[in-house]
N, C-alpha and C positions, 0 to 999 in steps of 0.2 A: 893512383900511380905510385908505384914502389919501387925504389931506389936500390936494386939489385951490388951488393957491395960494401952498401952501405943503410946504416939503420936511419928510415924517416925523422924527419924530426917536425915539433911545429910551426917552423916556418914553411914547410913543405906543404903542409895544410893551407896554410893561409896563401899559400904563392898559386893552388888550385882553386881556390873559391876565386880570389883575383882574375885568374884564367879561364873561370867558370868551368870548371873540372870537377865535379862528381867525387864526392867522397864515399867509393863504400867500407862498410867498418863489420864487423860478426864480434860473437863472444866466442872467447875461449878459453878452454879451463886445464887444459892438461897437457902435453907436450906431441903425442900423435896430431890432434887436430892444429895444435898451431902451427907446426910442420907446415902441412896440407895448407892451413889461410897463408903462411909466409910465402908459400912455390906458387900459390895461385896468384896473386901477385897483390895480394890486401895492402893497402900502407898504413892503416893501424888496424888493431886490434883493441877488445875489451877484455878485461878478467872481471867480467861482472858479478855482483853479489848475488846473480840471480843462480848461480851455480848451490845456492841455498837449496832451490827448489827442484831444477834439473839436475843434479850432483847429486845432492845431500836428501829430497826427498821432504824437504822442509816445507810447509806451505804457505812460507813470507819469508823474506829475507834478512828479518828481523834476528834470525838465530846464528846467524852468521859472526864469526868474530873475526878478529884481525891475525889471530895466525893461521887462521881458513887461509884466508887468501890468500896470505903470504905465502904458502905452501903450494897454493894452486900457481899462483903468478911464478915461481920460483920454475915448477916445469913447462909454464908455458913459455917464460925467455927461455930456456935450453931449447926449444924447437924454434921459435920465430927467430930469424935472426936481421932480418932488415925490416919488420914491422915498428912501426911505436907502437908501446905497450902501454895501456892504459889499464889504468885498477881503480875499482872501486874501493874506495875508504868506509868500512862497515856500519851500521846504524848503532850512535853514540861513541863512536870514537875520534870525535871532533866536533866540535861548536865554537862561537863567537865567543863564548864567556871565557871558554879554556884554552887562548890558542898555545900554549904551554904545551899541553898534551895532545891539539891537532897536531904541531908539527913534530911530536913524537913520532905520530901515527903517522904520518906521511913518510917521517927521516925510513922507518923501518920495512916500510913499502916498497919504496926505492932501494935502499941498501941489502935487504933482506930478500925482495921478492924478485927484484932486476926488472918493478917499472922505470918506464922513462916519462911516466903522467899519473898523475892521480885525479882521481874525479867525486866530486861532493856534491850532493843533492841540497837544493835549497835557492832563494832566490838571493832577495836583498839583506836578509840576516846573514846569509854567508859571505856577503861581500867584504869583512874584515877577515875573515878565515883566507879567503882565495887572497885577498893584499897578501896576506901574512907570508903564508907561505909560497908567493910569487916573490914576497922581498929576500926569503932563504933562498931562492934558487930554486923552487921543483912548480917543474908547469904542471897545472890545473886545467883540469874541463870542469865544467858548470852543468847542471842537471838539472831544468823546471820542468814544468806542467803536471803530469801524475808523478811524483816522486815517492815511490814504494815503500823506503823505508819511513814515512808518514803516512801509513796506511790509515792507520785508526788515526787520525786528525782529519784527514781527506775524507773516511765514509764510504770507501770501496776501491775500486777500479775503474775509475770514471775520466772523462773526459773532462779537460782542465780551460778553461779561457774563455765559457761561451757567455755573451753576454759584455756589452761597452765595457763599464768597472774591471770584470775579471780578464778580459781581452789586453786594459792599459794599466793593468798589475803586471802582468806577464811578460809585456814589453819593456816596463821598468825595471822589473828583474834582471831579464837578459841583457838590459843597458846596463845595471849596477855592476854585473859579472866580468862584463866587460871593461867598463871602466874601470874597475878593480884589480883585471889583469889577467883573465882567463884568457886561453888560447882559443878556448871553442866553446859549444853551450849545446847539450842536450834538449831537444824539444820531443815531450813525451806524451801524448796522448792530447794533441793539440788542433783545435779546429783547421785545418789542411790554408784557407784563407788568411787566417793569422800567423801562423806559423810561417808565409812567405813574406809578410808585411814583417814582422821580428828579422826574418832573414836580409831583407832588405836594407834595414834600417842598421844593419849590426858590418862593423867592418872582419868580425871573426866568423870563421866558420859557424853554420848549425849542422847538427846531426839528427835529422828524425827518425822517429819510432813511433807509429801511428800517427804521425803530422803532415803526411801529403807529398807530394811531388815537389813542392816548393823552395827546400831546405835543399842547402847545399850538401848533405852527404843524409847516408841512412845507416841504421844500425839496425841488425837482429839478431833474434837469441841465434846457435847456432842450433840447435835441436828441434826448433821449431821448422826452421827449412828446410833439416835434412830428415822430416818425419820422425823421429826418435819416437816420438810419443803421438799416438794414433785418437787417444781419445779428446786432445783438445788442442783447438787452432785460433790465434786469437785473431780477428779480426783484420788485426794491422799487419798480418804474415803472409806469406804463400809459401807452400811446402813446393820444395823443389825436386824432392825424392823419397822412395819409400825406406828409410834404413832399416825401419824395425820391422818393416815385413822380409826385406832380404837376409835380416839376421834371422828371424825364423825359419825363413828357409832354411840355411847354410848348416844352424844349428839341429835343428831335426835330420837334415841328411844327415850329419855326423852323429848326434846319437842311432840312427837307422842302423848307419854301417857299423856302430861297434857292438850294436847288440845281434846282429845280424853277421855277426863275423867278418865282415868285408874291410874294416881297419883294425889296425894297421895292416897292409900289405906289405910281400919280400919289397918293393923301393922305399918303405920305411923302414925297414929293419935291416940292422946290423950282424954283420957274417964273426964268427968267433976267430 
C-alpha cells in the first residue's frame, strides 16, 4: 500500500503487517524502473547489492563498493518519489567492531544516495551495528538466512535454518534484530515452515525471498521477473514477462529497417 503524496515511511510497514497487509517490495537500481515500481504503487523498494551481478555483471556481490550504490540509489530516489527506499550497505563497509565507520557508511547512504533505510546482513553480531545506528537516527532492515555477502563462510547458495539447532539460531537472530531496533528482517532462503514461525513470533515486519507464503511481505530481483535474463531462474522466482526476448525483437526490427532503408522515414526527418 503506497501512500500517493507522500513518501512511506516504517511505520507504514508495521501499521500493514498489524493489518495483515502484504508487503510487496522489487529491486531497483536506476531511475526508469523506479519510476515504473513508484506509479505501480510499491511502498518500498530495494537498491540491492545484487545490482553487482545484474548491473555490473559481477558474479557475487562482493565487488560492489559503497559508491556503487550511492550512485545507483541516488537515481533511483529521482524516479521513486512516494516509495521508501531501502539500500543495501556493501560487503565490509560495516561491522560490530567499527561502528565508527558503519555509521559513516550509513550517514553517506542516506545523505548522498536519498535512502530513507539502509539494510545489513547478519544476525546477532549485528545487533550492535543495527542499535548504533537506530540510536543516530536512520532505520534499519535486518537480513538473515542465506546472506550473500558471506558467501564463502556459508559454502554456496543454499538454504539456511534446516534442522532444530539452525531453525533456533535463526529465530534468535531475528529476535536480536529486533530487539536491537530494526524496523523489518529479511528472510532469505529459509525453510517456508520456519520462516512463518519467525514471522509470527516477531512484532516487525519480514520480507521473504525464497521463504514461503508465510512472511509478511516478499522481495525480488526485478530482473528475474521481468525475464531480463533467459538462461537462469532461481527457484524462489516466477518470471512475469519476457523483456529480453521483446528487446530482441524490437531491436532487430530496428537494425532490419536501417540497414534495409526503411529508418528513418520523412516523420522522422526534419524539412530545411
Amino acid at each position: 500500500m503506497s501512500h500517493p503524496g507522500r513518501r512511506t515511511t516504517i511505520h507504514d510497514l508495521r501499521a500493514m503487517k498489524e493489518k495483515r497487509q502484504r508487503i510487496p517490495m522489487v529491486t531497483c537500481y536506476d531511475y526508469p524502473t523506479a519510476r515504473v515500481a513508484d506509479e505501480t504503487g510499491f511502498p518500498a523498494v530495494l537498491v540491492g547489492d545484487s545490482l553487482g551481478m545484474v548491473v555490473h555483471g559481477f558474479d557475487s556481490t562482493l565487488r560492489v563498493t559503497l559508491d556503487m550504490m550511492i550512485m545507483h540509489c541516488a537515481a533511483v530516489a529521482r524516479g521513486a518519489k512516494n516509495c521508501l527506499i531501502v539500500i543495501d550497505l556493501p560487503f565490509a563497509t560495516y561491522s560490530a567492531s567499527d561502528l565508527r565507520t558503519s555509521l559513516e557508511t550509513a550517514r553517506r547512504a542516506m545523505q548522498e544516495g536519498g535512502a530513507t533505510a539502509v539494510k545489513v546482513e547478519g544476525g546477532r553480531r549485528m545487533a550492535p551495528v543495527v542499535g548504533a545506528l537506530v540510536a543516530s537516527g536512520i532505520p534499519v532492515m535486518g537480513h538473515i538466512g542465506l546472506t550473500p555477502q558471506s558467501i564463502h563462510m556459508i559454502g554456496g547458495y543454499r538454504v539456511q535454518g534446516r534442522g532444530t539447532a539452525a531453525a533456533d539460531r535463526l529465530l534468535a537472530a531475528a529476535q536480536a534484530l529486533e530487539q536491537a531496533g530494526a524496523f523489518a528482517v529479511v528472510l532469505e532462503l529459509v525453510p517456508a515452515p520456519l520462516a512463518q514461525h519467525i514471522s509470527s513470533q516477531l512484532t516487525i515486519p519480514t520480507i521473504g525471498i525464497g521463504a514461503g507464503i508465510g512472511c509478511d511481505g516478499q522481495i525480488q530481483v526485478l530482473h528475474d521477473i521481468l525475464g531480463i535474463y533467459e538462461e537462469f531462474m532461481p527457484k524462489h522466482s516466477k518470471r512475469y514477462t519476457d523483456v529480453a526476448g521483446q528487446m530482441r525483437l524490437a531491436l532487430r526490427a530496428y537494425h532490419d529497417d536501417v540497414v534495409a532503408g526503411r529508418f528513418p522515414g520523412p516523420e522522422h526527418s526534419f524539412e530545411s
